[in-house]
C-alpha positions as a LaTeX table, in Angstrom:
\begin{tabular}{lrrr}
\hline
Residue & $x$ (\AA) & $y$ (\AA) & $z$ (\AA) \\
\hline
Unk1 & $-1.26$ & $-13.81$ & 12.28 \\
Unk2 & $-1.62$ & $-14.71$ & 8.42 \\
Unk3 & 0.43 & $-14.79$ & 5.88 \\
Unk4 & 3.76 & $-12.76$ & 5.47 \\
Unk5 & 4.62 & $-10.15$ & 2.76 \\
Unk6 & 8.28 & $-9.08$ & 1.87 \\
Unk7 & 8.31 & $-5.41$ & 0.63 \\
Unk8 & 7.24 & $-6.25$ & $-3.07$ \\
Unk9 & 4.22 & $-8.11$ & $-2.08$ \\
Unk10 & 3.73 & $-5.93$ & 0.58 \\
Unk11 & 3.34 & $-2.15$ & $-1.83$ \\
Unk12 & 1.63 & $-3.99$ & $-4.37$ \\
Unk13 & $-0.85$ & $-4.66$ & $-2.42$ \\
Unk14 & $-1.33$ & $-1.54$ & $-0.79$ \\
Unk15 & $-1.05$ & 0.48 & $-4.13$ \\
Unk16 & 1.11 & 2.47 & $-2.50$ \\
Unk17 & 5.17 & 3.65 & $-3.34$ \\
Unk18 & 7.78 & 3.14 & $-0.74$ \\
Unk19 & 7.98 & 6.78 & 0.18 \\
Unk20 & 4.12 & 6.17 & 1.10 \\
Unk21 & 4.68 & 3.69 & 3.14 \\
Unk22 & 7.52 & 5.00 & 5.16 \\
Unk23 & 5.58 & 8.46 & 6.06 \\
Unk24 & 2.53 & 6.30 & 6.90 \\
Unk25 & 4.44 & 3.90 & 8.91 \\
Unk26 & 6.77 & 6.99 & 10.61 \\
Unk27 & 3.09 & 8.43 & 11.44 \\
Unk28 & 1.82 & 5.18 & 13.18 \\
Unk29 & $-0.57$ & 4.86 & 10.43 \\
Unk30 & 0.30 & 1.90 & 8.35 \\
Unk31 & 1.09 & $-1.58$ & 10.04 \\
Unk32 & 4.25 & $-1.85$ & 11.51 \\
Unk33 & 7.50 & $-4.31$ & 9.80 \\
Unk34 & 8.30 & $-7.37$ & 11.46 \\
Unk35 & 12.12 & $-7.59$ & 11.67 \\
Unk36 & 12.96 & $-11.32$ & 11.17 \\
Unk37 & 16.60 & $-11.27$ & 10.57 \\
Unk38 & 19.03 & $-8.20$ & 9.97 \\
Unk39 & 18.10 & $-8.00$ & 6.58 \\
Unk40 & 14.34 & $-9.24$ & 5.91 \\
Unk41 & 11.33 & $-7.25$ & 7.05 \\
Unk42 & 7.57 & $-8.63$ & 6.32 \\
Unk43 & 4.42 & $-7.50$ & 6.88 \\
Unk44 & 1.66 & $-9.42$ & 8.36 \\
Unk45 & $-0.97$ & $-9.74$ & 5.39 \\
Unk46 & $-3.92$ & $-9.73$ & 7.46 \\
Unk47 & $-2.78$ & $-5.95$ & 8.79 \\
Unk48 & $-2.38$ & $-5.04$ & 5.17 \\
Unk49 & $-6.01$ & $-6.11$ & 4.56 \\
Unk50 & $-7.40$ & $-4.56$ & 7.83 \\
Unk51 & $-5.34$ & $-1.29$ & 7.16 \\
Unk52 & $-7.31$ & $-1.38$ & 3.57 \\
Unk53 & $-10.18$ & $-1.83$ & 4.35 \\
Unk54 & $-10.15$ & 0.74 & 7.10 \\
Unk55 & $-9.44$ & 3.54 & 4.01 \\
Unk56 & $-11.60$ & 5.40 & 2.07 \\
Unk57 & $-13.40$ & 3.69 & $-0.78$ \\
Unk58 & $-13.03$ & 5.87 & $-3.65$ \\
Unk59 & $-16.64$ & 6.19 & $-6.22$ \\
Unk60 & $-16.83$ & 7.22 & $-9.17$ \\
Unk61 & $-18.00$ & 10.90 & $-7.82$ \\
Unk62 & $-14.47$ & 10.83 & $-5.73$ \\
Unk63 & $-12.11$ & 10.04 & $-8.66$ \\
Unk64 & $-11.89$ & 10.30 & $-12.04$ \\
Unk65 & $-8.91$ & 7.66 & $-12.71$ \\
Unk66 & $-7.85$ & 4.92 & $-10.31$ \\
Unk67 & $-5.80$ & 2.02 & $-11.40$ \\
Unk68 & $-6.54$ & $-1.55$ & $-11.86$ \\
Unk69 & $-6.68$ & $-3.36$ & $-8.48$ \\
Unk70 & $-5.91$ & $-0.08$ & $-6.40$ \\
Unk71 & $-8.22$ & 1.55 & $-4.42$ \\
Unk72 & $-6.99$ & 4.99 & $-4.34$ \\
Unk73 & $-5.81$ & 7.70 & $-6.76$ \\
Unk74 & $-2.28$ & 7.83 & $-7.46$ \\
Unk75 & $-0.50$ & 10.27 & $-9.48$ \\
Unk76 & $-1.06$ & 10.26 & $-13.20$ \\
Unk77 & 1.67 & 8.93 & $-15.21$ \\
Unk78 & 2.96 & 10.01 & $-18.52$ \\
Unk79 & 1.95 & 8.33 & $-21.64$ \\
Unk80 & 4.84 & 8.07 & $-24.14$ \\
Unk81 & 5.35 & 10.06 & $-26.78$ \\
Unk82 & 2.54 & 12.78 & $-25.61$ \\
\hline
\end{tabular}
């Protein structure tokens, strides 16, 4: 096992929301927590990275906008004042 992630960590990471990551994880398809007391949950980092690379790389031909350091499309956000 590598390193541990608290939640922070963990999501930005994974470029994905909360929300994401609790449908994924209900689904069985995002790495399972690691309860180690009654209020701190990690993630094993090495998961996280196997769990990435195990997703769809998105090319240029797949996606018109992805963010810096994520590898998938997320949902556009609203520019201020537009």
């Amino acid at each position: 096992m590598g390193r541990k992630l608290r939640r922070p960590a963990m999501l930005a990471k994974a470029c994905i929301s909360d929300a994401t990551r609790h449908r994924l994880e209900t689904a069985g398809k995002f790495p399972a927590r690691i309860q180690l007391t009654d209020n701190i949950v990690v993630w094993d980092e090495d998961e996280i990275d196997a769990w990435l690379d195990s997703r769809q790389t998105v090319t240029p031909e797949t996606s018109k906008q992805v963010a810096p350091g994520c590898t998938t499309r997320g949902r556009k956000r609203r520019q201020a004042g537009v």
